[in-house]
C-alpha positions as CSV (number, residue, x, y, z in Angstrom):
1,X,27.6,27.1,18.3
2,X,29.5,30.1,19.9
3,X,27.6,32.2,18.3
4,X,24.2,30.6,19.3
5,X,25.0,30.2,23.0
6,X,25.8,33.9,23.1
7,X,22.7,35.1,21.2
8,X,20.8,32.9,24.2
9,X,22.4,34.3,26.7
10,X,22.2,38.1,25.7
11,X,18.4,37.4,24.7
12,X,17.3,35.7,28.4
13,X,15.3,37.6,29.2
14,X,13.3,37.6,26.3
15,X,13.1,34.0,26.0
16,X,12.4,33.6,29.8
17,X,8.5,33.0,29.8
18,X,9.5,30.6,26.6
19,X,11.7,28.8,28.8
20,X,9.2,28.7,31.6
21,X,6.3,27.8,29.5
22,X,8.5,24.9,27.7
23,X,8.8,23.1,31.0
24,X,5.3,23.7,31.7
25,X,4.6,21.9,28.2
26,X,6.7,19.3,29.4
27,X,5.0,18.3,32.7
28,X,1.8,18.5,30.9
29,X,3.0,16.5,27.5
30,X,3.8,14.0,30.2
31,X,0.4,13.5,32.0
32,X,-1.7,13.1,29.3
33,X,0.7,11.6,26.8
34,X,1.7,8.8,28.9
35,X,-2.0,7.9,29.3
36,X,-2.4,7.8,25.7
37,X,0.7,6.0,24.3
38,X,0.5,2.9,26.7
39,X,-3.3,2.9,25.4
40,X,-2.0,2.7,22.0
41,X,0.9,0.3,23.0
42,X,-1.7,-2.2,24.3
43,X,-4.3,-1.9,21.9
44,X,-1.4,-2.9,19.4
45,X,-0.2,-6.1,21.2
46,X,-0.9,-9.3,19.1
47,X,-3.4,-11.1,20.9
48,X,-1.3,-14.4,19.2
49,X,-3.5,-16.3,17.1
50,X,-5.4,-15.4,14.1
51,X,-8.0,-13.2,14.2
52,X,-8.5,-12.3,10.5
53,X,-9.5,-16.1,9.8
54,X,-11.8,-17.0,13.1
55,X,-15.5,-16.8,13.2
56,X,-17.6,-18.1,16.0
57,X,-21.0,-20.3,15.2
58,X,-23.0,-20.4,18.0
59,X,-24.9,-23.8,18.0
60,X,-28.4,-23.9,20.2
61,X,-31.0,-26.4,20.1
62,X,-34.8,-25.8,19.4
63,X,-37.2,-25.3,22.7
64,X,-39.8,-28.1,23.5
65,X,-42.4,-25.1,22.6
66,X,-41.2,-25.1,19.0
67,X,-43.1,-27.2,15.9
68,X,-39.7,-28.5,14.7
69,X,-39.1,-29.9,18.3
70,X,-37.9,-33.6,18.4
71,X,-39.1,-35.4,21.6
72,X,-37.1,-38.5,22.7
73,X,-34.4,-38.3,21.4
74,X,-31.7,-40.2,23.5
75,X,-27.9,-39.8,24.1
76,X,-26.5,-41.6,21.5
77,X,-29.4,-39.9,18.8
78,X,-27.9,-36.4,20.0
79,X,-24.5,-37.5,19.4
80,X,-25.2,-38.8,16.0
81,X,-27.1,-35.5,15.8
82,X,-23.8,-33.6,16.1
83,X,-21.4,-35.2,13.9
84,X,-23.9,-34.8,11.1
85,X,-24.1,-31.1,12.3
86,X,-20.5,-30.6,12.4
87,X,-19.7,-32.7,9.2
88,X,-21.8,-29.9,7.3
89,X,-20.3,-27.6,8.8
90,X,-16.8,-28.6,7.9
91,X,-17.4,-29.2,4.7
92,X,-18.8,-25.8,4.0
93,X,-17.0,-24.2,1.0
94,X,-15.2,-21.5,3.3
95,X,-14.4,-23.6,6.0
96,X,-10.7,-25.0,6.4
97,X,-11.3,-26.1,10.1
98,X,-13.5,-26.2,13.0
99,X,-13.2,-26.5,17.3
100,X,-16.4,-27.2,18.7
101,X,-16.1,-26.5,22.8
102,X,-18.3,-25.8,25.1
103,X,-20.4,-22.2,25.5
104,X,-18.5,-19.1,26.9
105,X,-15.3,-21.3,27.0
106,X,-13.4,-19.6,24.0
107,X,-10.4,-17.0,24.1
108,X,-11.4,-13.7,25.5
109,X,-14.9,-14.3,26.4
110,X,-16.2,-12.7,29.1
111,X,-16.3,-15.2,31.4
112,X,-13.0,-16.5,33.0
113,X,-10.8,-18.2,35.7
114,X,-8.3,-17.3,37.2
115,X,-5.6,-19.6,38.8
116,X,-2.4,-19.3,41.0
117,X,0.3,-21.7,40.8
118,X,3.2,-22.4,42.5
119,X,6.3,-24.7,41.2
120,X,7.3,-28.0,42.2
121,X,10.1,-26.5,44.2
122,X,10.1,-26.0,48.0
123,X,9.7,-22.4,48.6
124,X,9.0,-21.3,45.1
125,X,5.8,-19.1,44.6
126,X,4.0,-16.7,42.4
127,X,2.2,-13.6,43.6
128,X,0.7,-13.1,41.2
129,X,-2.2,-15.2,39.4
130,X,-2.7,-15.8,36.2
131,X,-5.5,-17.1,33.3
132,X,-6.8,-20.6,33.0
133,X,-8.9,-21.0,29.8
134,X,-10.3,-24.6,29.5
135,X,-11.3,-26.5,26.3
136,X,-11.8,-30.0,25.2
137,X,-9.4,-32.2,24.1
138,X,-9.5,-33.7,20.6
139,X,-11.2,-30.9,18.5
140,X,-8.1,-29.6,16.6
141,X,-8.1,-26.6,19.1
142,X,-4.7,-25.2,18.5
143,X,-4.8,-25.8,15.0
144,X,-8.0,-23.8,14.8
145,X,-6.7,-20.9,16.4
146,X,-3.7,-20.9,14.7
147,X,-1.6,-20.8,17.5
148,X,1.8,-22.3,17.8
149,X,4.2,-24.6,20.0
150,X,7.8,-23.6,20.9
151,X,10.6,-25.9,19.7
152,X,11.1,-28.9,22.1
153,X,7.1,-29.0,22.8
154,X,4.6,-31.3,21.2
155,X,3.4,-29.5,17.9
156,X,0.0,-28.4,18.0
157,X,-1.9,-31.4,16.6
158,X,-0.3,-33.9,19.3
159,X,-1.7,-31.1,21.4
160,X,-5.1,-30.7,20.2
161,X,-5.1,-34.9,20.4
162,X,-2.7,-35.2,23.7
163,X,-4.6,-37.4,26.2
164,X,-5.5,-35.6,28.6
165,X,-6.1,-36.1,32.5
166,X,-8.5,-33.1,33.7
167,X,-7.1,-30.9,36.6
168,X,-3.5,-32.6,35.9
169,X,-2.8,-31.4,32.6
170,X,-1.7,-27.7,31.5
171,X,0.0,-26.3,28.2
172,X,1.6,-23.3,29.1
173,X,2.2,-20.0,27.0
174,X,6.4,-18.8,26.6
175,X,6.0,-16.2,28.9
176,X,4.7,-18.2,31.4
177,X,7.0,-21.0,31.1
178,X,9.7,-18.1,31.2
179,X,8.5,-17.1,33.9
180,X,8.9,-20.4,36.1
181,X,11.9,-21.5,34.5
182,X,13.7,-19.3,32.4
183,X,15.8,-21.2,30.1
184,X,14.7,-24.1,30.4
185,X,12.2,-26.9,28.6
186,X,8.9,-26.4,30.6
187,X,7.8,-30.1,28.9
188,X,7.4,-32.3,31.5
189,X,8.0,-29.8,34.5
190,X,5.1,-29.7,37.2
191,X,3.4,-27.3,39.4
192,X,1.5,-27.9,42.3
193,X,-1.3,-26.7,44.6
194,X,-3.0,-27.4,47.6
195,X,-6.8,-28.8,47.5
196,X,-7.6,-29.0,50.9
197,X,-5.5,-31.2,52.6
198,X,-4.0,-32.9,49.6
199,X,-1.4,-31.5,47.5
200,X,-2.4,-31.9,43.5
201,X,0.4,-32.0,41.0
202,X,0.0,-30.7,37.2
203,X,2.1,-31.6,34.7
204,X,2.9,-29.3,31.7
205,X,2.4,-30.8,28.6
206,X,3.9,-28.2,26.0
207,X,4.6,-24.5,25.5
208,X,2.7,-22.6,23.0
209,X,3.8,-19.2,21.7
210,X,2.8,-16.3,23.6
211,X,-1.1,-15.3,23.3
212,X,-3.4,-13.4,25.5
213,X,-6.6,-14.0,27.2
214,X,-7.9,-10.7,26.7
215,X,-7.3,-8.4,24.4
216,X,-7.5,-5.3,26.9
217,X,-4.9,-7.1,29.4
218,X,-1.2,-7.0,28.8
219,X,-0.3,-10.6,30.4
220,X,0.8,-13.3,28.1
221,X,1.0,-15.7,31.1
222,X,-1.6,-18.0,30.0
223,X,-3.0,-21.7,31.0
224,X,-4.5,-23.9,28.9
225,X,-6.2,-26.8,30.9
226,X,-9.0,-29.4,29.9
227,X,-12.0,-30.5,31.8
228,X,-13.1,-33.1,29.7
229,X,-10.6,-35.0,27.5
230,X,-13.8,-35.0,24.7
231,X,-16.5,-33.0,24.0
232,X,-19.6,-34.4,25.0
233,X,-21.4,-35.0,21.9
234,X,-25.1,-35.5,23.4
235,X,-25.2,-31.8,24.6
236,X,-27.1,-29.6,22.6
237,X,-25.6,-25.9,23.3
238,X,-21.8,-25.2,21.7
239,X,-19.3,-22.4,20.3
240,X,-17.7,-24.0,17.0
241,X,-14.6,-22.0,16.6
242,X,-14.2,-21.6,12.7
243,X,-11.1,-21.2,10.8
244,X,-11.6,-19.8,7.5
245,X,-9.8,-20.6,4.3
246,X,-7.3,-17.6,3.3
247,X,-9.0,-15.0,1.6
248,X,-12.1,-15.1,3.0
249,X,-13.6,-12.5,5.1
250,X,-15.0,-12.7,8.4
251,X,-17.4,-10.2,8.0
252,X,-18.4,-11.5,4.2
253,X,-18.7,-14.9,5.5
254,X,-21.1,-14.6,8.7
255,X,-23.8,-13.4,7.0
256,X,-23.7,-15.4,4.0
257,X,-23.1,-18.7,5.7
258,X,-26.6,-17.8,8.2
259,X,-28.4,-17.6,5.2
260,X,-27.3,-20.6,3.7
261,X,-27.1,-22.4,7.7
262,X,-31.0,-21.6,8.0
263,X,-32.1,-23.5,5.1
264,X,-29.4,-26.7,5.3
265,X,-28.1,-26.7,8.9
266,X,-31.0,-27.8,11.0
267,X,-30.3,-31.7,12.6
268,X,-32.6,-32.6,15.3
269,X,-33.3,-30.4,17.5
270,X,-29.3,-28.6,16.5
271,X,-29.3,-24.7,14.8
272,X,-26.7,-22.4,14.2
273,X,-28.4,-19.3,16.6
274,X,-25.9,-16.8,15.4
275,X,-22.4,-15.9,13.3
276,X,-20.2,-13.8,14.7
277,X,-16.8,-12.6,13.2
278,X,-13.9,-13.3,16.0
279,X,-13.1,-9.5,15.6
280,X,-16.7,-8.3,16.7
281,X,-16.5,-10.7,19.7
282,X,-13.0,-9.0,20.9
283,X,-14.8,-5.6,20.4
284,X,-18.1,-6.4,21.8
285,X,-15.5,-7.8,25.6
286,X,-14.3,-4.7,25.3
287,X,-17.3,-2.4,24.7
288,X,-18.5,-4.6,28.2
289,X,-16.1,-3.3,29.7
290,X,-15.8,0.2,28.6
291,X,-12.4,-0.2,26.5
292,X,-13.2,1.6,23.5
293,X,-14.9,4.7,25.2
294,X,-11.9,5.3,27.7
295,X,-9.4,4.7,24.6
296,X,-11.1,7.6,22.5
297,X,-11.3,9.7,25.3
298,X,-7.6,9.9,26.4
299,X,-6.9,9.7,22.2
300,X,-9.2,12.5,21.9
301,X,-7.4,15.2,25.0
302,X,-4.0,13.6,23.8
303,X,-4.9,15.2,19.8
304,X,-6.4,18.5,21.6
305,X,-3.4,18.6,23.4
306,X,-1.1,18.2,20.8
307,X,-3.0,20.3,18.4
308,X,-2.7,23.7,20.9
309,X,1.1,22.3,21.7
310,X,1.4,23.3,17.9
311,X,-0.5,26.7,18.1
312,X,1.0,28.0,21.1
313,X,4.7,26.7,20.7
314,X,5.0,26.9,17.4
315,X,3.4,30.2,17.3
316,X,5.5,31.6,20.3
317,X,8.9,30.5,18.5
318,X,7.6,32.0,15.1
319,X,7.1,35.3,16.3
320,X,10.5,35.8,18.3
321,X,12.2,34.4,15.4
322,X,10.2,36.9,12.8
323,X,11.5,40.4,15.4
324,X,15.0,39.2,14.3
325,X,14.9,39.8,10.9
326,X,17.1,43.0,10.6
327,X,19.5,41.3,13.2
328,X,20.0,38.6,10.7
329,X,20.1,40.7,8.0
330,X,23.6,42.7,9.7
331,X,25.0,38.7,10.0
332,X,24.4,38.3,6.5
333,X,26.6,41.9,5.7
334,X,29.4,40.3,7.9
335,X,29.3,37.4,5.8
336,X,26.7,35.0,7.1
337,X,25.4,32.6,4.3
338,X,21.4,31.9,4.3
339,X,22.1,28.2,5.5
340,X,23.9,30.0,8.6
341,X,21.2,32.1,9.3
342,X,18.2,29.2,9.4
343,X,21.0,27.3,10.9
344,X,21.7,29.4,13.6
345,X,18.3,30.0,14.7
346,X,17.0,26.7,14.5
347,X,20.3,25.9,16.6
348,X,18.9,28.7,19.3
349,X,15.3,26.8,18.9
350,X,16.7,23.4,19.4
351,X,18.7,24.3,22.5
352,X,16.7,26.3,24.5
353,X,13.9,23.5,23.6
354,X,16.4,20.8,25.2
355,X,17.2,22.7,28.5
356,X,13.7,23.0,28.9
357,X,13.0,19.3,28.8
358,X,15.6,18.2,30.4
359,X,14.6,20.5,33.8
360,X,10.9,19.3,33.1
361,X,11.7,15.8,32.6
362,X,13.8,15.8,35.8
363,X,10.8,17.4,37.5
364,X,8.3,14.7,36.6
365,X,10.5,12.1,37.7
366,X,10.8,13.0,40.5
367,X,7.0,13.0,40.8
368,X,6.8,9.8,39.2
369,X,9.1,8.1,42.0
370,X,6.1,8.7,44.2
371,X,2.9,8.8,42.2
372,X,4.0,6.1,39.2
373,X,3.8,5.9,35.9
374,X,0.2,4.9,33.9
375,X,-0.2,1.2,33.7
376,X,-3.5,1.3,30.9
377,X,-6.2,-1.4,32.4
378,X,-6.9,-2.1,36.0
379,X,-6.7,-5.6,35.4
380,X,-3.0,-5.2,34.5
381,X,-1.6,-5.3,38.4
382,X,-3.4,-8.5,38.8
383,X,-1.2,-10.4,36.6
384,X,2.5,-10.9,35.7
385,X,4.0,-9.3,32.1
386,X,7.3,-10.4,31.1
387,X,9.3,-7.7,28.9
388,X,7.0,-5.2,28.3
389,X,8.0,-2.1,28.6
390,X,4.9,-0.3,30.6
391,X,5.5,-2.3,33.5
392,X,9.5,-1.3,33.5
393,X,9.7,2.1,35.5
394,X,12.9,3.0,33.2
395,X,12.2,2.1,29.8
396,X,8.8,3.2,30.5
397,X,9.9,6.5,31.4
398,X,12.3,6.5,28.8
399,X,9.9,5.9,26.1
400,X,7.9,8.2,26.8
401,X,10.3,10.8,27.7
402,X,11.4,10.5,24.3
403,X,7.6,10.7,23.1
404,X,7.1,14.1,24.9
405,X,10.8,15.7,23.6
406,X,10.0,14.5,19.8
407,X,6.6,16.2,19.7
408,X,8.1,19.9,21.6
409,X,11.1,19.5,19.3
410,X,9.1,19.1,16.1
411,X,7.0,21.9,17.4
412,X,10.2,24.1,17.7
413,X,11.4,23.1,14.4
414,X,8.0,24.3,12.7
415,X,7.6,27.6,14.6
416,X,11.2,28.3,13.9
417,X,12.1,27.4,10.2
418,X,9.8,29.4,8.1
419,X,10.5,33.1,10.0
420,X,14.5,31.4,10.2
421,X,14.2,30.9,6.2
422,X,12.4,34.3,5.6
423,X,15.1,36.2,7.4
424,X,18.1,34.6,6.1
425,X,16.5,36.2,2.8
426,X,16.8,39.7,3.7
427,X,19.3,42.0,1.9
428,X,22.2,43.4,3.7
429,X,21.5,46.7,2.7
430,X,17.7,46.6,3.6
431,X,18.9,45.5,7.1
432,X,21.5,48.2,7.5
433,X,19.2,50.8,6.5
434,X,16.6,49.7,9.0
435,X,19.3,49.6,11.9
C-alpha cells in the first residue's frame, strides 16, 4: 500500500486528466444510469397475482342486424342464457376457474378510479389518493386472481362470497392497511368521507397481500370495493377472468379455445368476441401509454453509455498501465513477485478509481438535494409507496451510487489487469537493459 500511494503521488500528473475524466464518468454514470435502473426496478415489481395462469374472455352479444339474433328474449331468458354460457366455459378442459365482472372493470385496465380516504380518527388524513378497483361480489374473484389474504383477515373465498354493502365495503391491500395503521389488524377498522353534507363510513373487510393496479405504477395501496353485491346476470356484455390449470399456456390456450368457442359457445344472443392472454393486456396498458418505448429508450443510451464507459476507461487505464512495463520489470530485479506486480497496479487502478467517485458522487449530491432523484412514471407522485426504495432519497441514492462505482470499478479492473499481467512477466534483465 506504501508503495502504491507513492507511485500515485509521484505519477499525478500523469494521471491528472484520468482523475478528471473519472469524475466526469461519474456525474454522467449518474444521469443516465439512475433513469435506467429505477426503470428496471419497476418493471420488475410483482404486480401480485398470477399472471402466467390468467386469460381474459371477452363476452359480447350479437347485434339486432345479425341472422343469429334472438328477439324477445326477457330478463330471466338472458340470465339463464349466462349460466349456460359460463357453465361451458368452466368446464372447458383448461379451465380451473372463472370471474365474470363487468367490462373494463378488471386489474390494470385502462380505465380507473381514483379515491382518497381519510381514517376514522379526528384529524387523520391522507394526501395522497389512492386506487379503487370495483368488482362483483360472489364470482370467486380473489381466488381467480390468485391473490392472497394476510393472517387475521377472511381468506379469500369468504371474500369472494363476503356480503357485501356497495359504497360501505373495502378490502384493502398490506401496504395500504400499513399505511393507516401500522401494526395493527385493519379487519373491522373504518374510514370515512364526506358526500356532501353527510359523512359516509366504510368498513374494511380484510387485507389482501400487496398487488398493484398498474403495472407501470409503483403503489401497492390498493382498494377493492363492490358496486353490486352480484353480477347481474341479464346483461349481455362481460370480462370472464380465466384461471388456467398449471401447465397451460396463455398464449397456447387463447387461440385454441376461440376456435373451439366459435363452434360450441354461442347461447342466445352470448359470444366470446375475443381471447386475450392477461400478459398481452398488461403490455397492450402500457404500449397506451407509451411504457415500453420510453423503457427501451433510456435501456438503449444506458448500454451506449456503458459500452464507451468500457472503450474509453478501460482503454485509458490499459495504456498507462502498458508505458510501465520496464518500471515493473526493475520491481521485479528488487524482488517483486508477478502477483505483486498485477497487485500493485490494480491497487493504483482501484484507488485512484475510488477518489474519483467519491469527489463525483459528493458532487451530484449535492445537485440532487436541489434537482432530485428520478422517480420512473409520472403517475408515481400521485400516490403513496411504502418501502420502496426509489421513493427514499438515501437508499435511493445509495443504490445507485453503488450502481455507478461497480460499473467504473469493473471498468478499471479490465483496463488494468491484462497490461498489469503482461508486465509482471517481463524479465529483470530485459528491463534493466532497456533503463
Amino acid at each position: 500500500m506504501k508503495i502504491i500511494l507513492k507511485n500515485l503521488w509521484n505519477r499525478r500528473g500523469r494521471y491528472a486528466w484520468l482523475f478528471i475524466e473519472l469524475i466526469v464518468v461519474t456525474a454522467l454514470a449518474w444521469y443516465i444510469l439512475d433513469k435506467a435502473v429505477v426503470n428496471i426496478s419497476d418493471s420488475k415489481m410483482p404486480v401480485g397475482y398470477d399472471v402466467d395462469r390468467l386469460a381474459i374472455v371477452r363476452v359480447n352479444s350479437l347485434p339486432e342486424t345479425s341472422k343469429k339474433y334472438v328477439a324477445g328474449l326477457d330478463s330471466a331468458q338472458r340470465a339463464a342464457n349466462f349460466e349456460t354460457f359460463m357453465n361451458k366455459l368452466r368446464h372447458y378442459e383448461d379451465v380451473e376457474r372463472i370471474s365474470p365482472q363487468y367490462e373494463g372493470n378488471l386489474l390494470n385496465d385502462g380505465s380507473i378510479s381514483i379515491n382518497k380516504y381519510q381514517a376514522g380518527v379526528a384529524g387523520d388524513t391522507l394526501a395522497k389518493m389512492q386506487y379503487e378497483v370495483q368488482f362483483c361480489g360472489g364470482t370467486e374473484y380473489f381466488e381467480t386472481y390468485g391473490i392472497r389474504t394476510l393472517p387475521g383477515s377472511p381468506s379469500p373465498e369468504e371474500l369472494s362470497a363476503y356480503n357485501y354493502n356497495p359504497g360501505r365495503h373495502i378490502v384493502l391491500t398490506e401496504d395500504f392497511a400499513r399505511l393507516y395503521w401500522p401494526g395493527e389488524n385493519a379487519v373491522g377498522k373504518s374510514f370515512y368521507y364526506l358526500n356532501g353534507e353527510d359523512t359516509v363510513r366504510i368498513y374494511v373487510a380484510g387485507v389482501v397481500e400487496n398487488v398493484r393496479y398498474q403495472s407501470f405504477v409503483r403503489t401497492n395501496v390498493l382498494a377493492f370495493g363492490t358496486w353490486d353485491t352480484f353480477l347481474d346476470k341479464s346483461r349481455e356484455n362481460y370480462d370472464v377472468l380465466v384461471r388456467l390449470k398449471p401447465g397451460i399456456d396463455p398464449g397456447d390456450f387463447a387461440p385454441r379455445f376461440a376456435e373451439w368457442a366459435a363452434k360450441n359457445m354461442n347461447v342466445g344472443n352470448l359470444y366470446v368476441k375475443s381471447v386475450t392472454p392477461y400478459a398481452d393486456q398488461i403490455y397492450e396498458i402500457e404500449y397506451s401509454r407509451g411504457i415500453p418505448a420510453n423503457r427501451n429508450s433510456q435501456l438503449a443510451l444506458a448500454a451506449f453509455f456503458l459500452i464507451n464507459l468500457i472503450l474509453g476507461v478501460t482503454g485509458s487505464f490499459f495504456l498507462q498501465t502498458r508505458r510501465r512495463t520496464a518500471e515493473m520489470g526493475v520491481h521485479r530485479s528488487f524482488g517483486a513477485t508477478r502477483s505483486h506486480i498485477v497487485r500493485m497496479l490494480m491497487g493504483e487502478g482501484v484507488i485512484l478509481a475510488t477518489v474519483a467517485f467519491i469527489i463525483g458522487d459528493f458532487i451530484m449530491l449535492q445537485v440532487l438535494l436541489k434537482t432530485g432523484l428520478d422517480n420512473g412514471n409520472n403517475l408515481n407522485n400521485m400516490f403513496d409507496t411504502i418501502n420502496n426504495w426509489v421513493g427514499n432519497f438515501w437508499q435511493h441514492f445509495a443504490v445507485i451510487s453503488a450502481v455507478v462505482y461497480a460499473c467504473i470499478l469493473l471498468c478499471v479492473l479490465i483496463g488494468t489487469f491484462l497490461p498489469a499481467w503482461q508486465a509482471s512477466r517481463v524479465r529483470p534483465v530485459d528491463a534493466l537493459r532497456d533503463e
